[in-house]
C-alpha positions as CSV (number, residue, x, y, z in Angstrom):
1,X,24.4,-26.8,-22.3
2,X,24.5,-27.2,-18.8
3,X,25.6,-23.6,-17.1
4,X,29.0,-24.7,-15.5
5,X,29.7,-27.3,-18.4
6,X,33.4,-26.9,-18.8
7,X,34.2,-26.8,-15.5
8,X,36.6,-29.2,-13.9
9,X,36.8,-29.3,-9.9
10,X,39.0,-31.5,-7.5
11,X,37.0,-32.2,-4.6
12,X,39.7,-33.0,-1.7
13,X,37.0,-32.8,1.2
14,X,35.2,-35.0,3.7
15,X,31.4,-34.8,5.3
16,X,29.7,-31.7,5.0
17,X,32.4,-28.8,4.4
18,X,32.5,-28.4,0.6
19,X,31.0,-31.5,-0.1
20,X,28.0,-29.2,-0.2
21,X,29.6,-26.8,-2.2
22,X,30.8,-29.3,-5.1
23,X,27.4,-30.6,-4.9
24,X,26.1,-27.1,-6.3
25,X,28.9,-26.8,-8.7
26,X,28.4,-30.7,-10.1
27,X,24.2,-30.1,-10.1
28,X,24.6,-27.0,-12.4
29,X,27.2,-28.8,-14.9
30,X,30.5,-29.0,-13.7
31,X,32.6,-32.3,-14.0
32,X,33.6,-32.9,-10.2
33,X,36.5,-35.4,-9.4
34,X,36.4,-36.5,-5.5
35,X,39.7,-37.3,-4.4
36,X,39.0,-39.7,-2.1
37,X,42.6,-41.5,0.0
38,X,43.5,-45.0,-0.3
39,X,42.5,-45.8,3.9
40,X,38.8,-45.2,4.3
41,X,37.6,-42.3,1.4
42,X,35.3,-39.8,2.6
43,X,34.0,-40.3,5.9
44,X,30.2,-39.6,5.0
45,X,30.5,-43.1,3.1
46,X,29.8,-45.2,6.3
47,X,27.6,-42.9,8.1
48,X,24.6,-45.2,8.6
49,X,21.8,-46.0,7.7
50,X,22.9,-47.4,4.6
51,X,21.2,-46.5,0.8
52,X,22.1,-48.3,-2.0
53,X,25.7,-49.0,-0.5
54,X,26.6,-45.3,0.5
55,X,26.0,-44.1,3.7
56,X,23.2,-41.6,3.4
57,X,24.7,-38.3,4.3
58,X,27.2,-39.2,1.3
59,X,24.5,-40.1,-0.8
60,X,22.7,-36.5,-0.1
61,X,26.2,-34.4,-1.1
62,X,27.6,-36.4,-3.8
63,X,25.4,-37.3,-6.9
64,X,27.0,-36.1,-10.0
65,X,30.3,-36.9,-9.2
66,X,33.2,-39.4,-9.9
67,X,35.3,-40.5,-7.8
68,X,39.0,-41.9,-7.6
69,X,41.0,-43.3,-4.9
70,X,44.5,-41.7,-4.0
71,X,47.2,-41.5,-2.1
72,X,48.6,-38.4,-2.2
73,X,51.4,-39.1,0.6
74,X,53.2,-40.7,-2.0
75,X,55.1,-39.1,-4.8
76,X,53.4,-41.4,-7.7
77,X,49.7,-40.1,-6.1
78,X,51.4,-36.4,-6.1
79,X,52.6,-36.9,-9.4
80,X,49.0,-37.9,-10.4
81,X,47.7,-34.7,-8.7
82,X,49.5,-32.4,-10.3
83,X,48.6,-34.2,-14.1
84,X,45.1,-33.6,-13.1
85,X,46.4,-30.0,-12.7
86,X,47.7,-29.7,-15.7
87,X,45.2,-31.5,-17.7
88,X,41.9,-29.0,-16.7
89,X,40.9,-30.1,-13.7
90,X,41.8,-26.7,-12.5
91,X,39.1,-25.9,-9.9
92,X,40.8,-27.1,-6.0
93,X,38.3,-27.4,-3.3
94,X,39.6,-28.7,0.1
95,X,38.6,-28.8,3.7
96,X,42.0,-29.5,5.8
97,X,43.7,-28.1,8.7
98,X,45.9,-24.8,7.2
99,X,49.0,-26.0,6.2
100,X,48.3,-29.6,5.1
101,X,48.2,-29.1,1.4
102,X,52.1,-27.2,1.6
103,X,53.4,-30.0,3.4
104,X,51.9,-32.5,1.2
105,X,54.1,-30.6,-1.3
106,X,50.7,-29.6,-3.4
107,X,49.3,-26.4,-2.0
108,X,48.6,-23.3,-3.9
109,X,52.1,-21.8,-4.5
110,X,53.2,-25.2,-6.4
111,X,50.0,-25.5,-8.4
112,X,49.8,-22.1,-9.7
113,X,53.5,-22.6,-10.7
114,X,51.6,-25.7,-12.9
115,X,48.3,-23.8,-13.8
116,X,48.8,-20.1,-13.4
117,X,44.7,-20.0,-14.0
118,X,43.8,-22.5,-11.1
119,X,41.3,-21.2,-8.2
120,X,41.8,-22.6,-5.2
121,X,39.2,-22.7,-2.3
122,X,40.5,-24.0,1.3
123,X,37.8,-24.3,4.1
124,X,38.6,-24.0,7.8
125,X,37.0,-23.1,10.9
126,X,38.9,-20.2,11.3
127,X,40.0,-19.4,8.2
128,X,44.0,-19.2,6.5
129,X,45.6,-16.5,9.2
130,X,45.5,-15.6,12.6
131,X,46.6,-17.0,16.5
132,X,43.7,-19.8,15.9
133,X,44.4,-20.9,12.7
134,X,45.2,-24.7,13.4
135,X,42.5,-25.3,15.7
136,X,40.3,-28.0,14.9
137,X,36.0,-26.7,15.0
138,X,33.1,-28.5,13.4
139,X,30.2,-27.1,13.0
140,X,29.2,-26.5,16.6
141,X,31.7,-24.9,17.3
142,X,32.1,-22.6,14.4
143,X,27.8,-21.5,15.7
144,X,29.1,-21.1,19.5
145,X,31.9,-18.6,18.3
146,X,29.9,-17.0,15.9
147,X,27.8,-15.5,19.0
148,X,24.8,-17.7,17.4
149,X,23.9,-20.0,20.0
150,X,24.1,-16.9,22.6
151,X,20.5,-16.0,20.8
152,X,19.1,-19.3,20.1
153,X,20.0,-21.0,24.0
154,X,23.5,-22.4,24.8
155,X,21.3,-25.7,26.1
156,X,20.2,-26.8,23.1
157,X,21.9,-26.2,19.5
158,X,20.2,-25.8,16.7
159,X,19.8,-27.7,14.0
160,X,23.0,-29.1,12.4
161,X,24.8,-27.7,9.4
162,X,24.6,-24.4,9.5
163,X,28.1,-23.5,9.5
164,X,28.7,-26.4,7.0
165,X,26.3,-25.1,4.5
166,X,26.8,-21.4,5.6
167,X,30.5,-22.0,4.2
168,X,29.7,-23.7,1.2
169,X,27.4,-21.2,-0.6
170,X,29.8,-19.0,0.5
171,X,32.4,-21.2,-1.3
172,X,31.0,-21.5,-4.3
173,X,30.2,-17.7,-4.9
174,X,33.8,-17.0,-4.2
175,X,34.7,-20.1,-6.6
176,X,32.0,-18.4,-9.5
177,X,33.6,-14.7,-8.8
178,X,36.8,-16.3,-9.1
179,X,35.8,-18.3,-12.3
180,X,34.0,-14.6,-14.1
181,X,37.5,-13.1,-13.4
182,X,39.2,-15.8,-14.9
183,X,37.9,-15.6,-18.1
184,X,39.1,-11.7,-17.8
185,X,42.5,-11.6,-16.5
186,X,43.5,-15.3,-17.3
187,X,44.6,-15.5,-13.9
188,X,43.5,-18.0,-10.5
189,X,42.8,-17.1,-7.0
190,X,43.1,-18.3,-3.5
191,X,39.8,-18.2,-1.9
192,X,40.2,-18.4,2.1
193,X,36.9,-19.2,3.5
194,X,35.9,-19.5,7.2
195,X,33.1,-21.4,8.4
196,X,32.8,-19.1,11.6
197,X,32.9,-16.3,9.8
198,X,30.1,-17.6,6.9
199,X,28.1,-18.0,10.1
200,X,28.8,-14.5,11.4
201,X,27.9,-13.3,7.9
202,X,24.7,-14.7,7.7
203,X,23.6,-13.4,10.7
204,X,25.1,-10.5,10.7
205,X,22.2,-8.5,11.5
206,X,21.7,-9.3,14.7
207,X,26.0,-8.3,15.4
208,X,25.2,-4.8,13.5
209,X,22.1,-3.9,16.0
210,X,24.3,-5.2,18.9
211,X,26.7,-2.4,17.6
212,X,24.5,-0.2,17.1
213,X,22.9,-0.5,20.3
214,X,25.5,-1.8,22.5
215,X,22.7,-4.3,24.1
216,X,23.5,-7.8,24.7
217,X,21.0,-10.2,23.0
218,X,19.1,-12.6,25.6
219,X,18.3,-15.8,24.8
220,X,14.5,-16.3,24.1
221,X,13.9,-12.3,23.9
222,X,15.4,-10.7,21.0
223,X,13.5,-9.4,18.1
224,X,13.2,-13.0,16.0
225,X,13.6,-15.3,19.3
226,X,10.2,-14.7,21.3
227,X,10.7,-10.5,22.0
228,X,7.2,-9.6,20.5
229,X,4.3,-11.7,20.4
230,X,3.9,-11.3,17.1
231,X,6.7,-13.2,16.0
232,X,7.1,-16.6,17.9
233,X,6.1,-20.3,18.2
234,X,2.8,-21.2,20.0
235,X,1.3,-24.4,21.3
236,X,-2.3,-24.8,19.4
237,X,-5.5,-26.8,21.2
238,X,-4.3,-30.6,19.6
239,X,-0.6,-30.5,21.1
240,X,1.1,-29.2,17.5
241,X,2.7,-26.2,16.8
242,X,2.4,-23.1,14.6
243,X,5.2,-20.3,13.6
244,X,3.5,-17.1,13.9
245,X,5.4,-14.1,11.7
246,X,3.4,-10.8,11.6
247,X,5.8,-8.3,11.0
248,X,3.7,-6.3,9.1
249,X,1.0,-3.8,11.0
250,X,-1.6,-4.8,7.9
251,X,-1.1,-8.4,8.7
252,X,-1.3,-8.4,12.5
253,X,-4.7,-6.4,11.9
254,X,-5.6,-9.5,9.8
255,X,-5.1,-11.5,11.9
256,X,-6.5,-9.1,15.2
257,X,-9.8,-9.4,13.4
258,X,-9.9,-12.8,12.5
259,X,-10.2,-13.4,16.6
260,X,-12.1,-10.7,17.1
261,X,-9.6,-8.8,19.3
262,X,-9.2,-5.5,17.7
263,X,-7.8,-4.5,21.0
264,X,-4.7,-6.2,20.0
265,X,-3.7,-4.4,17.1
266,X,-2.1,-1.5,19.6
267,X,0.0,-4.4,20.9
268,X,1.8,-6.0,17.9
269,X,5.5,-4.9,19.6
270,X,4.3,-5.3,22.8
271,X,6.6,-7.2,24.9
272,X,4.9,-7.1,28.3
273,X,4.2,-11.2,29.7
274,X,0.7,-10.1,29.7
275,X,0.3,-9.6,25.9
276,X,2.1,-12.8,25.2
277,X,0.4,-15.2,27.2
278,X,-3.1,-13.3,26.0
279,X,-1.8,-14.3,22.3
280,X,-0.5,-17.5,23.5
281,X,-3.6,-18.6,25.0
282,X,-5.8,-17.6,21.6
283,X,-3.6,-20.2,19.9
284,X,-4.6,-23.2,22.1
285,X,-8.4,-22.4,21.3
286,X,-8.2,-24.1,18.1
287,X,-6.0,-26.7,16.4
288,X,-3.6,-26.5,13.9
289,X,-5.5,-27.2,10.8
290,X,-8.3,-24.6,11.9
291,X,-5.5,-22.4,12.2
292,X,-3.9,-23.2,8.6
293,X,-7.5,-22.5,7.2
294,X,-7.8,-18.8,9.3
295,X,-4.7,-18.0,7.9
296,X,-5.5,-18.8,4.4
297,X,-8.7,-16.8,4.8
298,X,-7.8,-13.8,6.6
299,X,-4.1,-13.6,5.1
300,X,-1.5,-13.3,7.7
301,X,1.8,-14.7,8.2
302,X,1.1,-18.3,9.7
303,X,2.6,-22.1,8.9
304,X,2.4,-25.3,10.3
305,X,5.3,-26.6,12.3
306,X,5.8,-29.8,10.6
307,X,8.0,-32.7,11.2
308,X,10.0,-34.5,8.1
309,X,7.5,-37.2,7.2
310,X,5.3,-33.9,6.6
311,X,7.7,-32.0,5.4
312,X,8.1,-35.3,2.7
313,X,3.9,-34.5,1.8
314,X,3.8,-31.4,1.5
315,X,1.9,-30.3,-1.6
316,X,3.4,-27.2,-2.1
317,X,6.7,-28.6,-2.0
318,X,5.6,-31.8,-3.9
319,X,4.2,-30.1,-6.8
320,X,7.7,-28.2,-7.5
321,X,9.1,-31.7,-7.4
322,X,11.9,-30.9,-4.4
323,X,12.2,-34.3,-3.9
324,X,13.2,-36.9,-6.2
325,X,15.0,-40.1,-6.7
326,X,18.0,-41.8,-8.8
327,X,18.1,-45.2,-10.0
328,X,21.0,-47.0,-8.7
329,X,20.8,-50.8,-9.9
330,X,17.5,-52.3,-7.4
331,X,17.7,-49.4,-5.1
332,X,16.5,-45.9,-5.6
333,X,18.5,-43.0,-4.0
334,X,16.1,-40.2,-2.3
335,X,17.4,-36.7,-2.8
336,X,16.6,-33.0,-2.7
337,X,17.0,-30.8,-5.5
338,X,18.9,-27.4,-5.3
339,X,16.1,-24.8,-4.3
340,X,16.2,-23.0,-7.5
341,X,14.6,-23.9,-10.8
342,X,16.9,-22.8,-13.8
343,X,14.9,-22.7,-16.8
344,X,16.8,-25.3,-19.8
345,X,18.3,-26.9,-16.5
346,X,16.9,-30.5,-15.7
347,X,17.0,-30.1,-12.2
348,X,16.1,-33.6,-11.3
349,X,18.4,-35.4,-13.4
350,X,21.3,-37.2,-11.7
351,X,23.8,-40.1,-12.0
352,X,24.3,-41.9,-8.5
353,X,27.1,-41.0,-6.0
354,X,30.1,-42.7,-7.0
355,X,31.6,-45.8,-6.0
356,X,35.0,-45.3,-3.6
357,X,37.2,-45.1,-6.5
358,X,34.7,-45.9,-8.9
359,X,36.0,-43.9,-12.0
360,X,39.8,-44.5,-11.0
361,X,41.3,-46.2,-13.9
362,X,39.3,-43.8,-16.5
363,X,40.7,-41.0,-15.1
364,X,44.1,-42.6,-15.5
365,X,43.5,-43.9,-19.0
366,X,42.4,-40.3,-19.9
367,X,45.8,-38.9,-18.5
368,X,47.9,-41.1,-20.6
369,X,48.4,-44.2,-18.4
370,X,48.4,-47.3,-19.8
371,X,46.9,-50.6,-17.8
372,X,50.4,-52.4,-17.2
373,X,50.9,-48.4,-15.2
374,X,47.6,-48.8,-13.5
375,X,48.5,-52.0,-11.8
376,X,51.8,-51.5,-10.8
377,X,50.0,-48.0,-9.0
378,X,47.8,-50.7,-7.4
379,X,50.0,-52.9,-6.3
380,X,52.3,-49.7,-4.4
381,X,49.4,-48.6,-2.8
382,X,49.4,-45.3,-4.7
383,X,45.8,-45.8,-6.1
C-alpha cells in the first residue's frame, strides 16, 4: 500500500503553485482530481515545447493525476463540486486570488458545512489577511519581497521557482499535519499559505543574523554570496566553473595542502581582495576535471558546475535512477522523481499526465450520473 493511499485531493490550481504540491501528494499515493475549467484548463498545458501532447512544464507537475473539465461558474458545475465533497474527495488545494472561492459560492465556510472533516489549502502571494491581500505576485515577485534578491543581485534573478516550490512543500506539510490531526479530532482545517512568506522561511537565516546584527546584507559579500574565499564560484584554466564550499577548518587545510599553500590555512575567513584573487587565481591553474580528481583525493568540499545536458549524465545521479520516463502511446514522457527513496515505494512508476478532461465522464458515472445526464452537462457547457 502506497503511503497516502486513501487520500482524495481536488487540485483547483494552475502552473507551478500547488501543482507541485499535488504532484508530491499523487507520487506517494494519493488519488488527485485536477479541476481543470471548461475555457483553456491549466495554463502549463500549452507552454511549449510540446511532449507527448502536454506542454512540458504540465507534463513535469502532473503525472499521477486525473483530470476533469468544469465549469464551476455555473450552478450544475457547483453542484458537481460540492458531490465530489461529499463523496471523499475531501482534500481542496487551490491557488486563486483571496476571495475567489466565497464568491464562487464554494469556499471553506460552505464546504465544511458539507464535510466537516475537509482540509483546505489556499495559496497566495501574500497569504489570506492583511492591506496586500488581493495583489497579484508570481514568483518573482514573491523573491524580491522576501529580501532574497537584495543578497543574490537585483540585476539578475535567480533561478525560477523558488517561491513556487518554496510554497508547495510548505503546502503539503501543512496538508499531512492537517491530515495526522484528522484522524484524531475528526475535524478539517484551513491552511493559509504564502508564497512570500515560504520564501522568507526558507531563508530565514540570513533575516535572523540581519536581526541579530542590524547589518544590511550586500550583494556579492555576505557569508554564502562571495564574503570569504572559501566559499564561492571560481573560473578554472579551461573556461568552466567550480563551487568551492570549505566551511570546515579540516577541509580548507585539505585543500591548503593539496596546493601547497599552507600559508592559506590562517586565511579561510579572510575577506581581504588580496586573499580572494590569490585563491581565485589557483583555480585557473588547472581545469575542471583536474580539479574534480584533487578534490576526490585530498577530500574537500568541491563540485563541478555543470549545465543540464550534464546534469542529465551524471553518474551519481544516474545510478539512483532520478530520471526516468513514462510510456504515453509512441512518445515517452521525461521526468524527475521526488528526491527521496521510500523503501516498498516504486518511485519510478507513473501513469501519464492526464488528458484536459480526460477522466470526466468516470468521475461522473462514479457520482451517480447516468450518460443521458452527462450529455445534457455537455451540451450547457457545464462540463
Amino acid at each position: 500500500m502506497s503511503p497516502l493511499e486513501g487520500m482524495k485531493v481536488l487540485d483547483l490550481t494552475r502552473l507551478i503553485p500547488g501543482g507541485f504540491a499535488t504532484l508530491i501528494l499523487a507520487d506517494l499515493g494519493a488519488e488527485v482530481l485536477k479541476i481543470e475549467d471548461t475555457n483553456s484548463g491549466d495554463y502549463a498545458r500549452w507552454i511549449e515545447p510540446d511532449v507527448g501532447g502536454f506542454g512540458c512544464y504540465f507534463a513535469a507537475l502532473n503525472r499521477n493525476k486525473k483530470s476533469i473539465r468544469l465549469n464551476l461558474k455555473t450552478e450544475q458545475g457547483k453542484e458537481i463540486f460540492k458531490k465530489l465533497i461529499k463523496n471523499g474527495y475531501d482534500i481542496v488545494v487551490e491557488s486563486f486570488r483571496p476571495g475567489v472561492m466565497d464568491r464562487l459560492g464554494i469556499g471553506y465556510s460552505v464546504l465544511k458545512e458539507i464535510n466537516p472533516g475537509v482540509i483546505y489549502c489556499a495559496i497566495t502571494g501574500y497569504g489570506q489577511t492583511g492591506p496586500k491581500r488581493e495583489r497579484a505576485l508570481h514568483d518573482l515577485n514573491c523573491m524580491s519581497v522576501s529580501g532574497l534578491l537584495g543578497i543574490t543581485g537585483e540585476d539578475l534573478p535567480p533561478i525560477p521557482g523558488i517561491a513556487d516550490a518554496a510554497s508547495s512543500l510548505f503546502s503539503v506539510i501543512a496538508i499531512l499535519g492537517a491530515f495526522i490531526s484528522r484522524e484524531k479530532d475528526g475535524k478539517g482545517r484551513f491552511i493559509d499559505v504564502s508564497m512570500t512568506e515560504s520564501v522568507i522561511s526558507f531563508f530565514s537565516f540570513h533575516l535572523v543574523k540581519y536581526m541579530v546584527d542590524g547589518k544590511l546584507p550586500e550583494v556579492g559579500n555576505t557569508d554564502f554570496t562571495g564574503k570569504f574565499p572559501c566559499y564561492g564560484i571560481y573560473k578554472t584554466k579551461d573556461e568552466r566553473y567550480v563551487s568551492v564550499a570549505i566551511l570546515e577548518e579540516k577541509f580548507w587545510r585539505n585543500f591548503c595542502l593539496s596546493v601547497g599553500r599552507e600559508d592559506l590555512i590562517e586565511k579561510q575567513y579572510d575577506s581581504s581582495r588580496e586573499t580572494k584573487d590569490e585563491v581565485a587565481r589557483i583555480f585557473q591553474l588547472k581545469t575542471r576535471s583536474e580539479w574534480e580528481q584533487i578534490a576526490e583525493e585530498f577530500d574537500f568540499c568541491l563540485e563541478p558546475v555543470l549545465n543540464f545536458r550534464e546534469v542529465l549524465n551524471h553518474p551519481q545521479l544516474r545510478y539512483r535512477n532520478l530520471f526516468f520516463e513514462i510510456n504515453h502511446g509512441d512518445k515517452k514522457i521525461p521526468q524527475v522523481r521526488l528526491p527521496f527513496i521510500m523503501s516498498e515505494l516504486d518511485s519510478v512508476s507513473a501513469t501519464p499526465p492526464p488528458l484536459w478532461g480526460e477522466n470526466t465522464e468516470e468521475v461522473l458515472i462514479s457520482l451517480g450520473y447516468s450518460r443521458e445526464e452527462i450529455e445534457s452537462l455537455k451540451e450547457k457547457g457545464v462540463i
